[in-house]
Each structure stands twice: as structure tokens, then as C-alpha cells.
C-alpha positions as CSV (number, residue, x, y, z in Angstrom):
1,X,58.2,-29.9,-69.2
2,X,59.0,-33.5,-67.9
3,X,56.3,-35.0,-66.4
4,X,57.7,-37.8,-65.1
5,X,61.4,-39.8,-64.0
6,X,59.8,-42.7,-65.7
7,X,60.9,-44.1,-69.4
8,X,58.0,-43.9,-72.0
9,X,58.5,-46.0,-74.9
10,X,55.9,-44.8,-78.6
11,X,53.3,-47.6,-77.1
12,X,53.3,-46.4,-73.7
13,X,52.7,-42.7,-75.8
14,X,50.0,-44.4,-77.5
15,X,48.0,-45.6,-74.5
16,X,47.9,-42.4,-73.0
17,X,47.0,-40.2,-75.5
18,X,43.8,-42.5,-75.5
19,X,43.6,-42.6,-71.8
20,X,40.7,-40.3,-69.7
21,X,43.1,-38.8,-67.7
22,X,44.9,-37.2,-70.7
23,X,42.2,-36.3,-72.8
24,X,42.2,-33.3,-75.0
25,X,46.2,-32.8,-74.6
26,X,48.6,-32.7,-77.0
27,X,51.8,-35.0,-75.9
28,X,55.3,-35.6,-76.9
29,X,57.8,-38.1,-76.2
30,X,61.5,-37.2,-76.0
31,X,64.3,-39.5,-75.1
32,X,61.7,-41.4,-73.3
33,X,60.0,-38.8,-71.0
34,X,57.1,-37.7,-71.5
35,X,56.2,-34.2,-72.2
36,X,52.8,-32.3,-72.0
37,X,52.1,-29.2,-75.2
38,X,50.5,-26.5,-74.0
39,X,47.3,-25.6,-77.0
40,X,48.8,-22.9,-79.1
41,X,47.5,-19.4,-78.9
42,X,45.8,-17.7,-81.9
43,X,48.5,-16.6,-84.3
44,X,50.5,-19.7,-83.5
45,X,47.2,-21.9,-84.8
46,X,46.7,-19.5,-87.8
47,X,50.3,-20.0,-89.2
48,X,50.5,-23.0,-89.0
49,X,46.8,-23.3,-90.9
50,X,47.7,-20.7,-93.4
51,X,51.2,-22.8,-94.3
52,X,49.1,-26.1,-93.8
53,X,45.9,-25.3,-96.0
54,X,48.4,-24.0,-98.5
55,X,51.1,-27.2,-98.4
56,X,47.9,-29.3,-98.3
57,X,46.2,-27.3,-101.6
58,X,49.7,-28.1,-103.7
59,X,50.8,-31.7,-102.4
60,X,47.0,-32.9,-102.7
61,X,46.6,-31.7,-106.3
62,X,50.2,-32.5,-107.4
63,X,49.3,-36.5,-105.7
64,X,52.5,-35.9,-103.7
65,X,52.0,-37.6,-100.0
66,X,50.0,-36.2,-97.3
67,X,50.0,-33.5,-95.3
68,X,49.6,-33.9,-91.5
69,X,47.9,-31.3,-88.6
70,X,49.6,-30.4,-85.4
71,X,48.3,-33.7,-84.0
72,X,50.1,-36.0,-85.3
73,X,52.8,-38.1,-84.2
74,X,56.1,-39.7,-85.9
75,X,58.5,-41.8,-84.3
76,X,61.9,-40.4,-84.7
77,X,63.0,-43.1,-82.7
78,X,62.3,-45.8,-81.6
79,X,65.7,-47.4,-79.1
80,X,66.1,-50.9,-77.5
81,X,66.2,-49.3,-74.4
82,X,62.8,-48.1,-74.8
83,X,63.4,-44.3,-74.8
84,X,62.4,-43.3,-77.7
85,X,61.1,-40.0,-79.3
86,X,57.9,-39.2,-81.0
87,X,57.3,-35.5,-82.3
88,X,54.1,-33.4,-83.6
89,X,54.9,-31.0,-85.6
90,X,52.9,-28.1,-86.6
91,X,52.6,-29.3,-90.3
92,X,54.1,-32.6,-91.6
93,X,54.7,-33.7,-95.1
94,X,55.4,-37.8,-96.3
95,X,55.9,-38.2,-99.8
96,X,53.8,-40.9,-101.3
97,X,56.0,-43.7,-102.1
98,X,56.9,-43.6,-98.1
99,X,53.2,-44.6,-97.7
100,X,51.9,-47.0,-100.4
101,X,49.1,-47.9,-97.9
102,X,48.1,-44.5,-96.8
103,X,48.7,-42.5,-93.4
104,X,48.7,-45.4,-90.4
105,X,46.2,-45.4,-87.8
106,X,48.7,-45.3,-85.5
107,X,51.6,-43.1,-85.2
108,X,53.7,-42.4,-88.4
109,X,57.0,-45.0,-88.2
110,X,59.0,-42.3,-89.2
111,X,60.3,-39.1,-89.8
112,X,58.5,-36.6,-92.1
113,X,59.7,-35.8,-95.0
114,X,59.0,-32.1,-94.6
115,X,58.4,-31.1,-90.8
116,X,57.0,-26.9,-89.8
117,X,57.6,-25.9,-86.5
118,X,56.0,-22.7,-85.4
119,X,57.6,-21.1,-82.2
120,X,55.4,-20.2,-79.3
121,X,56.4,-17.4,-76.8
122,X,57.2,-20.4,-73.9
123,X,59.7,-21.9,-76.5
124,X,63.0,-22.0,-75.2
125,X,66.4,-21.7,-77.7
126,X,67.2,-24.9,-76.3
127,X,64.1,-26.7,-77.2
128,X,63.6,-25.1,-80.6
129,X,67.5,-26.9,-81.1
130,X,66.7,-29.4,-79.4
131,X,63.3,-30.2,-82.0
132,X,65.3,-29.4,-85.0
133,X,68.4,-31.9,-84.1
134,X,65.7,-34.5,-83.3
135,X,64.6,-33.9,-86.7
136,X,67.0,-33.6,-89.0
137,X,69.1,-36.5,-87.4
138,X,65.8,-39.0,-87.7
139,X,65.4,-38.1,-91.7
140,X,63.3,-35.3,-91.9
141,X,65.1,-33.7,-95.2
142,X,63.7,-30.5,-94.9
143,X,62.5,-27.8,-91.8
144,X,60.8,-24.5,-91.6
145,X,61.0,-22.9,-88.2
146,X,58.9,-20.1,-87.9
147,X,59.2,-17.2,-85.9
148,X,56.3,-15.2,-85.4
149,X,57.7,-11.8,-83.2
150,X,60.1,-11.3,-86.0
151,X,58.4,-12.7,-88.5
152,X,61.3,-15.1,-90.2
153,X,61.8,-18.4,-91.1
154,X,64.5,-20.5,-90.2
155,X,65.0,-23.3,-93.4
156,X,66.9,-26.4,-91.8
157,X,68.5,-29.1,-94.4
158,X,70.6,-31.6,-93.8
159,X,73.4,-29.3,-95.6
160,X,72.8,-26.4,-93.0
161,X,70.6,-23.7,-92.3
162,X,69.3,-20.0,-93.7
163,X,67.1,-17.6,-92.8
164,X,64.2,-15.6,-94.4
165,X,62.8,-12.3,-93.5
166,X,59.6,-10.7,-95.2
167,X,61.5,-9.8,-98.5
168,X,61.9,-13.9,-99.1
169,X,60.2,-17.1,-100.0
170,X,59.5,-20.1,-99.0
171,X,59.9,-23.1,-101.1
172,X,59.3,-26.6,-100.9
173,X,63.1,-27.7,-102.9
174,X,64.4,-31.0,-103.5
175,X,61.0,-32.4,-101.1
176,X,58.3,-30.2,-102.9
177,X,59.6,-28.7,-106.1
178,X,57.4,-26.1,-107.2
179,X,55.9,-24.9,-103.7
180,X,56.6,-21.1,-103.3
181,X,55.0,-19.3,-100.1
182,X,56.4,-15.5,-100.0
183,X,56.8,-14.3,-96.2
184,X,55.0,-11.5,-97.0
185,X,51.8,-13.7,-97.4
186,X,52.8,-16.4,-94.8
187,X,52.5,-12.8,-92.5
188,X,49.5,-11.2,-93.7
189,X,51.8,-8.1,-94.6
């Protein structure tokens, strides 16, 4: 939902995520308008724990990158005309060498590297497409959209897209080699 006719550049973003009057909310910025999340309900939350404990458990010990929580913003884009776009996804992943210094205080300047979308009951078709394009076109190599009712995974790569039902895995290819999460577990099945 649009909150505003106004253009929001990442600073603006900034400011008010910090700001009394928006306390406690989780905001995006898309194009330049700014948009207010809605807190996730219960099996939303625990998916994306369950994927981000177990993404956290393998990159950590492998000394891949980092792993990031639902809160945390990267700049997809940032345009001279100020409208840019800054996303939080579920789960984020940003391989090491992309942060020699560590995860910013700020915002991450980028996309992630790996980015996990879960989709909540209010999600639209259009805004789940609209989330992956933003994406995908900003860098992220690598995007697991999860679909709780019927319990698949869409896997988004550059090259295209595939989808897994509860007979499949997960796994973390060219971006995290070695990572395997069967749908079957991902679902509590």
C-alpha cells in the first residue's frame, strides 16, 4: 500500500524508520513511494526462521557472508531522480568478499546475493512479480519464493524459474554450494 504521492529517496527511508511516528513498522521503498509491511502472522515468521536459522547454521560455519533477518534493508536502487527502491526480504544472504568490512550500519548498498521471500495471504500475484523483478534485475543471483497454502517453492535465477513441491529440495547452487533443505523439512511434513 502507497502511503504517500510523494518521492522517497533510501535516506528519506532511513529517517523514518528511526522516526517516533513510525516506530515498530517494517517499511519498504519502491520506485520512490513508500510502503508500510504489515508484521507477518505465525507460520509466515516460522518459515522464514526455520530457512533462516538453517541458512545462518551453514553460511556461518562454512565463513561464507552473512545472513540477514526480515528487517533488513538493501538498496536495489538507488536513481538520480531520487526514486529509488529498498527491499527486506525475509532472509538475505551477502557472500563475504561483497563485505570486507562486515554488514553496514546502514542499509546494505546492494542487492543480496541470495534473497527468500515468504508469501503472506495479503500478497498479491502482482507484488510477489513485482518483488522478484525488482530483485533479480538489481543482482540478487538467486530467489526462493515460498508459498505456504501449497506448500512450494518457486527458485528464481537469472536463467529462469522452477518450482518445488514437498518431493524436492532446496539448494543453495552456484551462491551456496552445498546447502540442501528438503521441502519436506522446510514444512514440518
Amino acid at each position: 500500500m502507497a502511503v504517500q504521492e510523494r518521492v522517497y529517496t533510501a535516506d528519506d527511508l532511513w529517517a523514518l524508520s528511526h522516526h517516533p511516528d513510525y516506530a515498530g513498522m517494517c517499511l519498504e521503498l519502491v520506485d520512490g513511494a513508500l510502503r508500510i509491511m504489515t508484521p507477518a502472522g505465525g507460520e509466515h515468521g516460522g518459515l522464514a526462521l526455520r530457512i533462516g536459522a538453517r541458512l545462518q547454521v551453514f553460511v556461518e560455519e562454512a565463513r561464507l557472508g552473512y545472513t540477514t533477518a526480515a528487517e533488513t534493508g538493501y538498496i536495489l536502487s538507488a536513481r538520480p531522480d531520487g526514486r529509488d527502491t529498498v527491499r527486506a526480504p525475509d532472509v538475505g544472504f551477502v557472500a563475504a568478499q561483497r563485505l570486507p568490512d562486515g554488514l553496514p550500519q546502514g542499509y546494505v548498498p546492494f542487492a543480496p546475493d541470495l534473497a527468500v521471500e515468504i508469501v503472506s495471504p495479503s500478497d498479491t500475484a502482482d507484488e510477489v512479480h513485482q518483488k522478484v523483478q525488482n530483485f533479480l534485475r538489481a543482482g540478487t543471483r538467486l530467489l526462493w519464493v515460498v508459498y505456504p497454502r501449497t506448500r512450494t517453492v518457486d527458485v528464481h535465477t537469472p536463467q529462469g524459474a522452477r518450482t518445488l513441491t514437498l518431493t524436492d529440495t532446496l539448494d543453495g547452487g552456484d551462491v551456496l554450494p552445498g546447502f540442501t533443505l528438503p521441502l519436506r523439512d522446510l514444512f514440518g511434513c
